[in-house]
C-alpha positions in Angstrom: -3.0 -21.0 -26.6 -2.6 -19.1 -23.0 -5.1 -18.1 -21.4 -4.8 -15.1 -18.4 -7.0 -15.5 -15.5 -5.9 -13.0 -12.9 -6.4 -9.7 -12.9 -5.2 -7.4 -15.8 -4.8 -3.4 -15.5 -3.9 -0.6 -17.7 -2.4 1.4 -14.9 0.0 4.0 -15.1 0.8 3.9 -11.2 3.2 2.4 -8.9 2.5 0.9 -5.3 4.0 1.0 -2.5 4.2 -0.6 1.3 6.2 1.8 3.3 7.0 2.1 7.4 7.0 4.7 9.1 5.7 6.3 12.9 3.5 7.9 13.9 5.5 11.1 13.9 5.9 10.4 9.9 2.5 10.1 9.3 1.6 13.9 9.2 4.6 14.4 7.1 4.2 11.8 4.1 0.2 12.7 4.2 1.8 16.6 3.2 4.1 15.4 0.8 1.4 13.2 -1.3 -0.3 16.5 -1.6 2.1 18.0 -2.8 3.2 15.6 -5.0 -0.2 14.7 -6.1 -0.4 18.7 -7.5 3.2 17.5 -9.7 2.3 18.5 -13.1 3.8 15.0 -13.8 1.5 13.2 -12.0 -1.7 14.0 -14.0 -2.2 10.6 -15.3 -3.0 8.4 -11.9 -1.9 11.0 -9.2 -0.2 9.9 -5.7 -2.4 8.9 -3.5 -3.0 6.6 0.4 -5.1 3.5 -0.2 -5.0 2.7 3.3 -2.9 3.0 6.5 -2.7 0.4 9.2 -2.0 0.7 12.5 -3.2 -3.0 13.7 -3.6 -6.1 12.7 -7.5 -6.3 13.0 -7.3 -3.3 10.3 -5.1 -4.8 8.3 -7.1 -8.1 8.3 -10.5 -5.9 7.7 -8.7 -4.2 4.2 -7.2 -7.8 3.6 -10.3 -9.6 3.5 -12.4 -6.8 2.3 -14.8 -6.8 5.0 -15.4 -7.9 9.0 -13.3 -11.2 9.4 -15.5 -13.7 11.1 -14.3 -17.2 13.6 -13.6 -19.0 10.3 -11.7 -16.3 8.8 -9.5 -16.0 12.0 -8.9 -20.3 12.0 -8.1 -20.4 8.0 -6.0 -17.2 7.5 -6.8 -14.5 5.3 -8.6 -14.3 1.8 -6.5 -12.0 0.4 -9.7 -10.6 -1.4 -8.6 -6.5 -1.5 -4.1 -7.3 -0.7 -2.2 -10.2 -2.0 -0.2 -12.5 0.2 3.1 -11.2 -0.2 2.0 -7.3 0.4 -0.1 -8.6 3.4 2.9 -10.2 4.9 4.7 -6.9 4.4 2.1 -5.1 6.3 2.0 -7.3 8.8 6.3 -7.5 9.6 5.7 -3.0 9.6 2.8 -3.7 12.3 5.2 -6.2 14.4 7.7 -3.8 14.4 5.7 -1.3 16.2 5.3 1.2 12.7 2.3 1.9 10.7 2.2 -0.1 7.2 0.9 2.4 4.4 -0.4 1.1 1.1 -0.2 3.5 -1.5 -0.1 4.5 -5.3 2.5 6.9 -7.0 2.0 7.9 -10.9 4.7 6.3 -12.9 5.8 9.3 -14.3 7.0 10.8 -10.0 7.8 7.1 -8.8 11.4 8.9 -8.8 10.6 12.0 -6.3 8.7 10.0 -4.4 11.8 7.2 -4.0 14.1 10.1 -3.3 12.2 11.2 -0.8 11.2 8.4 0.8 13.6 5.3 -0.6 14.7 4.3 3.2 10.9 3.5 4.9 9.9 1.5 1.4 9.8 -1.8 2.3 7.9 -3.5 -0.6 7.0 -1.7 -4.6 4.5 -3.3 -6.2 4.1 -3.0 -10.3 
């Protein structure tokens, strides 16, 4: 008998950890409204979880809440991001970009890719 003890979802939405400037910012905010209004994207929609622009952000989202002198010795919790999408974010920030953490419906993941395939630097199913 198996047993599954992580997390289980009936989503019908991609994520996504993308790079991009500051310059880009305004632009792919646009273009998730737009896409969100897809006719196609009526089960989950296309939406920004989060953008960071720092590290101390990205460790606030990470740990899902102020990161205290123990936090900062151990390392992150990885209570609201997992490791590996963390460690994404993180190589965006040390790069100079902004890391953005979003969600596309399934049934757009495609538009969105077009449109965007060169900044995506991690998908997450």
């Amino acid at each position: 008998m198996k047993i599954k003890t992580d997390f289980v979802t009936n989503s019908s939405s991609s994520c996504f950890i993308i790079a991009i400037t500051e310059k880009q910012l305004p632009v792919l905010i646009d273009h998730v409204a737009e896409l969100d209004k897809h006719p196609n994207a009526g089960n989950e929609g296309v939406r920004i979880y989060s953008t960071f622009e720092t590290k101390r952000h990205l460790d606030f989202y990470t740990n899902d809440g102020p990161v205290d002198w123990v936090q900062k010795a151990r390392g992150p919790q990885f209570n609201a991001l997992g490791q590996s999408t963390y460690e994404a974010c993180l190589d965006i920030l040390k790069e100079g970009k902004i890391a953005v953490y979003m969600a596309v419906d399934y049934n757009v993941v495609k538009e969105f890719q077009d449109d965007w395939y060169d900044l995506i630097t991690e998908s997450i199913y």
